[in-house]
N, C-alpha and C positions, 0 to 999 in steps of 0.2 A: 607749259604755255608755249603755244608757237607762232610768231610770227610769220609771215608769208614775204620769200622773197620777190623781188623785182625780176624777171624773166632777164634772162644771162648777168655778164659779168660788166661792173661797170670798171673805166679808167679812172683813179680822182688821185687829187693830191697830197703828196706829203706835207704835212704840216709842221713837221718837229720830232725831233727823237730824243731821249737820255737813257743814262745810264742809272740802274736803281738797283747798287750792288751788283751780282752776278750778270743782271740782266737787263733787257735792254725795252725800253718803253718808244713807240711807234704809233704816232699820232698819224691822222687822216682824216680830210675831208669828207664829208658823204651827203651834202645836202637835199639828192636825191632819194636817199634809202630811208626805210623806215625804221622808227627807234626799235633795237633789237628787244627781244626776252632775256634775264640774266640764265644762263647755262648755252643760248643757242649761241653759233662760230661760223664764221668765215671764211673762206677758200681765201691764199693770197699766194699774188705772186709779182715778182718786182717786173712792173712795165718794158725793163730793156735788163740786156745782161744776163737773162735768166737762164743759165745754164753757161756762159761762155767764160770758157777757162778751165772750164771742168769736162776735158777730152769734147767740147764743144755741143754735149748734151743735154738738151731741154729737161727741166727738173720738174715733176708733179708739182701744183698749189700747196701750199701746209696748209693745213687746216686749225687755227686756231680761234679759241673761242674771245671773246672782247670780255676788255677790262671795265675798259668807260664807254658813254656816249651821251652828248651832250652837246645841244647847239649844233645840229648837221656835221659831228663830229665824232670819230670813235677812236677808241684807242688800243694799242695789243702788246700783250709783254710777251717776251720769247728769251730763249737762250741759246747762243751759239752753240751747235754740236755736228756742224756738218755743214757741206756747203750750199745745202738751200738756205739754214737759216743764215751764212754768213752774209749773205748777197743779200738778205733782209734788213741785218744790222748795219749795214753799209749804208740803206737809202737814208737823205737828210731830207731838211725841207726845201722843196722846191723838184727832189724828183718825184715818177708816181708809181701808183701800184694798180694791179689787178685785183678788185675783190668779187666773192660772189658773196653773197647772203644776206640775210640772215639764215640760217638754215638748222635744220633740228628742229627737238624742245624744248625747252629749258624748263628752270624749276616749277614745283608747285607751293603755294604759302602754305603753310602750319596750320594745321586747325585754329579754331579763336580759341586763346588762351594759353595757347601752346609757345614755350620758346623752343627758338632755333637755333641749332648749335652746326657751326662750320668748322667742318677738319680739312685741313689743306695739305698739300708737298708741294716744296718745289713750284713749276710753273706748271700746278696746279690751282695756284692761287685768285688768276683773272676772274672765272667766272662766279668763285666765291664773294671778291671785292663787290664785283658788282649787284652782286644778291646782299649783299651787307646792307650797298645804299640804297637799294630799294626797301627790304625789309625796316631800315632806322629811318625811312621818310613815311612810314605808317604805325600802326601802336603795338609791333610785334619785339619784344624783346630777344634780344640776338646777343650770342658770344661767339668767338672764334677760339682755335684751337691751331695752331702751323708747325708743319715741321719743316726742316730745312737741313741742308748737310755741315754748315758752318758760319760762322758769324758772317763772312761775305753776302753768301746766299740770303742768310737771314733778313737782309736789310730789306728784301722784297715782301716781306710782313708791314710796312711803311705805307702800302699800297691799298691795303686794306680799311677803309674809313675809319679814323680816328676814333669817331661817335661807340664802332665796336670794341667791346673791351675781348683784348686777346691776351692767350698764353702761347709761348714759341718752345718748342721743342729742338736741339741739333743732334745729329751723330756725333758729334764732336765735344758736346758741352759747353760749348765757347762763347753762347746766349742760351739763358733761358736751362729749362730742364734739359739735362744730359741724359736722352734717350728716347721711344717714339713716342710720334705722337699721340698714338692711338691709348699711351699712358695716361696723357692729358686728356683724353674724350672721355674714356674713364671714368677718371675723377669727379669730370663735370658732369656725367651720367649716375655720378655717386649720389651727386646733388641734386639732381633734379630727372627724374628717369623718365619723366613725361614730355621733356623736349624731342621735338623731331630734328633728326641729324642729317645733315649735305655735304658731301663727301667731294672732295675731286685731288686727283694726286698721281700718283705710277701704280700700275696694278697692283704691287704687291701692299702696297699702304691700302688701296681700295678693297682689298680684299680681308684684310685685318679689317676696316673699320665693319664690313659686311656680315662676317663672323662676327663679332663683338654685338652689335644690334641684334643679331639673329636672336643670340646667346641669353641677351636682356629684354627680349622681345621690343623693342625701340622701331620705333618705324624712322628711312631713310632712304633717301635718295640720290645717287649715285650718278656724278656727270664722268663718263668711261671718255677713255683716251684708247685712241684705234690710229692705224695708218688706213688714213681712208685715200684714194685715188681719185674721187670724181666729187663726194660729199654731196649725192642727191639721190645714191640709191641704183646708181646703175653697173656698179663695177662687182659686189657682192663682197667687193675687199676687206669690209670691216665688220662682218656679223659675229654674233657673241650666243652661245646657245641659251635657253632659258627654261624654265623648270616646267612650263606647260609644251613643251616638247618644239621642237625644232630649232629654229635662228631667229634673231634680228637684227636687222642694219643699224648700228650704232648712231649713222649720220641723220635716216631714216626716223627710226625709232627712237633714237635714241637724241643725244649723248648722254640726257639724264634719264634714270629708269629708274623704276622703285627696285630696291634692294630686296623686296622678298623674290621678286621675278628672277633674279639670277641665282646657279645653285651655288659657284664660286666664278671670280674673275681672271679670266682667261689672261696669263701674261702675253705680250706681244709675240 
């Protein structure tokens, strides 16, 4: 499904930010935009500051996709690993930001009668969350499936609607099943092989869960994580190749694609 964005980038404000384990939750204003699709993202970038300090060079928008939105409001988890997102984590309420979108696709619903099963990583998890609460505010039965690198990390499985019943996977063992999580999909694919599965994580999880459906014939769908530079299709920075032959723009086409379309998932 895609929503259509607003023609450029608007200014609005920060609302609120915490800390959710590893990572960090980032509220915003947006009483202009329209409520997003779950899987489509964002372009952001902080209103001042963006880039100073850091040999004084302006940094590309991240592009992440939304957790929530509700009330002229949206919201975005991230996590520090460099200094675009540190200068993210930094904003409170009261400073603003740059956003563009909504932009992309996002998911598609399950056949009727179909449940739907969510594998996550990491901050992979936003646009899962958000597909949770729309899927458990209609009659589709939904589970989730998360992996995460350690109990820290793990706490970002909290984010995910209550209403869904999850299993958490770590590398560490320290919550949850000691190992991946494509273990847990598994299982739940042991149980019911007619559920359609929504994937979103680091390539190399996305590309276990890709194989794995292939393998059980399961159909799924796949929200890919790219470095995109502009996120509307004109930089060609994020295309992914695909089995009826050539490329597609992830930001474009994508971020979620049907998993037969791809042959495997390109790591970064």
């Amino acid at each position: 499904m895609r929503v259509t964005a607003p023609f450029g980038r608007r200014r609005v404000a920060v609302t609120g930010a915490d800390d959710v384990g590893a990572y960090r939750v980032l509220h915003a204003a947006d009483p202009d935009g329209p409520v997003p699709a779950p899987g489509q993202f964002y372009m952001l970038a902080a209103a001042t500051g963006w880039g100073a300090g850091e040999d004084e060079r302006p940094f590309l928008p991240r592009a992440l996709s939304f957790l929530g939105a509700a009330s002229g409001g949206l919201s975005f988890m991230f996590e520090e690993v460099g200094p675009g997102t540190r200068r993210l984590c930094g904003l409170v309420a009261g400073d603003e930001l740059w956003l563009t979108g909504p932009l992309g696709n996002g998911f598609a619903a399950p056949p009727d009668g179909q449940r739907a099963i969510l594998a996550g990583g990491g901050v992979g998890i936003p646009p899962l969350a958000a597909w949770a609460g729309t899927l458990g505010a209609g009659d589709v039965a939904v589970a989730a499936v998360l992996g995460f690198r350690d109990a820290h990390h793990a706490e970002g499985a909290r984010l995910v609607p209550a209403s869904c019943p999850q299993a958490v996977a770590t590398d560490d063992g320290s919550v949850g099943h000691h190992g991946l999580v494509t273990e847990l999909l598994s299982a739940e694919l042991d149980r019911d092989a007619a559920a359609v599965v929504y994937a979103c994580g680091p390539p190399r999880m996305l590309e276990a869960v890709r194989a794995l459906c292939e393998q059980r014939g399961v159909s799924a769908q796949l929200a890919l994580e790219a470095g995109m530079a502009c996120g509307f299709g004109a930089c060609f920075g994020c295309v992914v190749p695909v089995r009826e032959g050539g490329y597609v723009r992830v930001c474009v086409d994508g971020p979620v694609l049907d998993a037969s379309r791809v042959d495997a998932i390109p790591a970064h």
